[in-house]
Structure formats: C-alpha cells, structure tokens
N, C-alpha and C positions, 0 to 999 in steps of 0.2 A: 348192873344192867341199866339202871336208871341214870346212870351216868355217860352211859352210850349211845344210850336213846336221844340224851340232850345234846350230847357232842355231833351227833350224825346227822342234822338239818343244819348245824353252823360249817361243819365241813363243806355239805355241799354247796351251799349257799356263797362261799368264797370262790369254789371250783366256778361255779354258774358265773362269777363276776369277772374271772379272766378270762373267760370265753366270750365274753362280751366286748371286753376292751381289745382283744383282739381282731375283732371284727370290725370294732369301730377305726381300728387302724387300717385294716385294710380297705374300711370305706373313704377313708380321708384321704389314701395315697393314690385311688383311682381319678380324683377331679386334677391332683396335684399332677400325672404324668398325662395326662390329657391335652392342659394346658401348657406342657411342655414342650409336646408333639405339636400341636395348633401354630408353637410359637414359631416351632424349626422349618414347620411347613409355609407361616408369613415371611419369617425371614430369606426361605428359599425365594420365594415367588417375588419378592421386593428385588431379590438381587437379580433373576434374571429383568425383571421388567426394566433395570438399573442397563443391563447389558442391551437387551433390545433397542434401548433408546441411545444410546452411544452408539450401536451399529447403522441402525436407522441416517443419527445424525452425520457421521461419517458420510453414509453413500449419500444423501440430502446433499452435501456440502462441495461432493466431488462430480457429483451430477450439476448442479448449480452452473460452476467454474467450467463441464463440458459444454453446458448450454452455451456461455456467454463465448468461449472461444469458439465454438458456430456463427454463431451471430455478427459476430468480430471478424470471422473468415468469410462467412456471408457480405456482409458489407462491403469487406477490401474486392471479392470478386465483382460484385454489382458495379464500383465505382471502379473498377479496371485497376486497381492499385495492386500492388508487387510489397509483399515485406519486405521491411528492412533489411534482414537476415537473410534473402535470399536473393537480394538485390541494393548494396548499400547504396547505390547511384538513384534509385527508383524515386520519383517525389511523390508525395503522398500531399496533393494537396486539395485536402476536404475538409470542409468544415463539423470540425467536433465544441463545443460548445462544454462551458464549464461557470461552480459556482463559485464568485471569490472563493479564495482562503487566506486566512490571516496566518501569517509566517510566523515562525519562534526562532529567535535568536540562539538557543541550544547551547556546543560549545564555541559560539562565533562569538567575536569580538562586539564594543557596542556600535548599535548601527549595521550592521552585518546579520543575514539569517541563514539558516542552517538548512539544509538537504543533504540524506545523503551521506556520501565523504567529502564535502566541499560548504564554503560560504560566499553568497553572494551580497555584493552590494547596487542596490541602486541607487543613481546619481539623480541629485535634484538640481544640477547645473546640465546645459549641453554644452557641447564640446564638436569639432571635429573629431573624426577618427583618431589619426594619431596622438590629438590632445587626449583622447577620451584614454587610450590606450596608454601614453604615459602616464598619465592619472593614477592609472592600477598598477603602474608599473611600483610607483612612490610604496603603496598599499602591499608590497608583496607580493602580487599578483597578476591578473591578464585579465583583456575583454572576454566574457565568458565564453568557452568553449561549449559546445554542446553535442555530446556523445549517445544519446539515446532517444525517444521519445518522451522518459518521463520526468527526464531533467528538463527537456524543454515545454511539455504540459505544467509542470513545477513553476517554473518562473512564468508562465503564459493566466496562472490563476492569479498569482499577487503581484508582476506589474501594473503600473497605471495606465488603463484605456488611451487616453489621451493623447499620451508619449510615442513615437518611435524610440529605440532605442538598439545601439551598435552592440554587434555584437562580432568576436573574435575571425572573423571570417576576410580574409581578404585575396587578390589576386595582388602576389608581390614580381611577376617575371612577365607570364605570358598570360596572354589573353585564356578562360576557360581555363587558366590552371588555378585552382582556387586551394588555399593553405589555411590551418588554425594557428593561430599563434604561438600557443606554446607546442608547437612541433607535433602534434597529434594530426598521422598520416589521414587526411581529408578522406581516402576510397575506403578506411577502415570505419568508418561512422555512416548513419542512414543519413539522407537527405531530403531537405524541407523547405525546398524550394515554394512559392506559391505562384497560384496558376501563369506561365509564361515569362514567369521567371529564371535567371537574368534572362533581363534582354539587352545591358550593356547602353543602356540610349545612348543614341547619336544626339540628343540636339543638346548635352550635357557635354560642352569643353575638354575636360580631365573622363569623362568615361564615368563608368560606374563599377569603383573598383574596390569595395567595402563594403563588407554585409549588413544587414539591419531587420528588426524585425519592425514590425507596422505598427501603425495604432490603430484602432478598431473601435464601431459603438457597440461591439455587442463582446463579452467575453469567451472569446473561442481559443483554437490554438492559433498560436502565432506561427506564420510561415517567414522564410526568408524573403528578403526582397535584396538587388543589388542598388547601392545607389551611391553619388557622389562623392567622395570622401571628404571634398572640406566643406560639407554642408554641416548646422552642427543638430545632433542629437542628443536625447538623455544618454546613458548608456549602464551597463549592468558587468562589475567586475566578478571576479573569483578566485579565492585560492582554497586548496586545498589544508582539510586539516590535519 
C-alpha cells in the first residue's frame, strides 16, 4: 500500500506535465499562423497596389499622347494647315522650333550619322547643285531625299544655322514639275515648301530650279526654298543602310 501511495503523486505529476506541453504548443502555433495570414494578406495588398499603378500608368500614358495629338490637331486647324497624310501637296509652313541635338554616327560610316534606315552626311565645302549631287554620287549615295516630317525635323536639329544647304529636289523637264532624285515619286511625300515658295524668280538668269533648305538665326524646322542651281551651297547627302 505504501508503495502506491508513493507511486501515485509521481504518476500524476508526469500526467500534469504533458498536459502542459501540450498547451504550450498550441499557444506557440497561434502567433506562428497569424503571422502567416498577416503575411498573405501584405503580400496580397502589395500586389494589387503593384497592378493599380501599372493600370493607372498605362491610361496616364495614353491620355498624355491623346492630349498632345489635340493640341497638334488644334494647332494644324488654327494655322489653316492640312496633314500630310491627307494632302501630300499641302505646305505646312509654320514655324516649330527645336533644341540642337548632337548626332551619333551608329552603324554609319566615319563622318556620316545615323537616323533611322539611312546616313547622312554634311558637307563642309559648297558646291553647286549638280557638284553637290555628284559629290554623293562618289559617296554611294544622293542629295538627301526627304520623305516625312521627322526625317526633315532630324537634320533640321543638327544642321548648322548658318548654312543653306541642297537638298535632293529638283525640276529636271518642266516648269512645277518637281522630282527626287533617287526616283522617289515627289506626290507620294508631304510637302515643305516655306511661306510663298517657289516662286521660280525672274530676275535669276537660269530660274530657280534646285531645292534648298535655308539658314536661319534661330533653330526651327527648315522649309524648302527654290533657288538657283549654280549658286553654291553646303549640301547634305544620304544613303541608305
């Protein structure tokens, strides 16, 4: 009996200490799935604020780009101008204004800079026309054509103010029939005439039968002008790469 008695508070006494450890597990595993839940619910809320702000930037971006083609249609309406696009003959001759830019050579030869699919060069000798024009012809190439608005805003930032300079434009037959050089049909490109241009002067001998763009003090786009042809200019070749 005495031996029972002694046995039966170490019994319980062991009983009493797995009940405890049990407990304490489950008080450990309550802060541990808390903190799991807290986690899933940061990481949710990160990812959408992740989406919101990509969505956001998106329509920012396409909003942006509708403003500026308002603004850009606005304008062309106020100054009576005609897109290119839906009037390749239309002149568009307004002053837009620009900041240099310094040209990269790319994969252009040396001396030569890059736009584009094409290299230009500019001449630091003048030349007549047709000099100017066999000149590029040596090079590869031809007096620059000029096919869009942003091939001619392009060489209009990093020509030098100073210079007129030839470009690919000329009347070879008839009067008002104007051609590029390298065979690129004239009515399928916009036109950039500048204001009251040609006007072919009369008190010019030979006419004005060779395109050119101007020099200017201030850096804008450069419009066409017609003039002389053996007068001599810088001039601006190109070929393609």
């Amino acid at each position: 009996m005495w031996s029972l008695s002694v046995m039966e508070p170490q019994y319980h006494h062991f009983g009493s200490s797995d009940n405890i450890s049990h407990e304490e597990r489950k008080i450990m595993k309550q802060p541990t799935m808390k903190r799991l839940v807290e986690f899933v619910l940061y990481s949710v809320l990160v990812l959408l604020l992740l989406i919101l702000l990509m969505v956001t930037g998106i329509r920012f971006s396409q909003l942006n780009k509708d403003i500026t083609d308002i603004k850009l249609r606005l304008e062309q309406v106020s100054s009576g101008d005609k897109t290119p696009s839906s009037n390749p003959e239309a002149v568009t001759a307004k002053e837009v204004y620009f900041q240099k830019l310094v040209p990269v050579r790319g994969a252009c030869r040396d001396g030569w800079v890059s736009f584009q699919r094409s290299c230009y060069l500019l001449s630091t000798i003048a030349l007549t026309w047709s000099k100017a024009e066999e000149q590029c012809r040596t090079h590869g190439g031809h007096l620059v054509v000029l096919n869009n608005v942003e091939e001619l805003d392009y060489l209009s930032k990093i020509v030098e103010l100073r210079y007129n300079y030839w470009i690919g434009l000329v009347e070879r037959e008839h009067e008002g029939h104007w051609s590029w050089v390298d065979g690129t049909d004239f009515n399928s490109t916009p036109v950039f005439w500048d204001k009251g241009q040609p006007d072919d002067w009369d008190y010019r001998e030979n006419g004005e039968d060779c395109g050119q763009i101007h020099a200017s003090a201030r850096r804008k786009r450069k419009m066409w002008n017609d003039a002389d042809c053996n007068l001599v200019y810088q001039y601006i070749c190109e070929t393609r790469l």
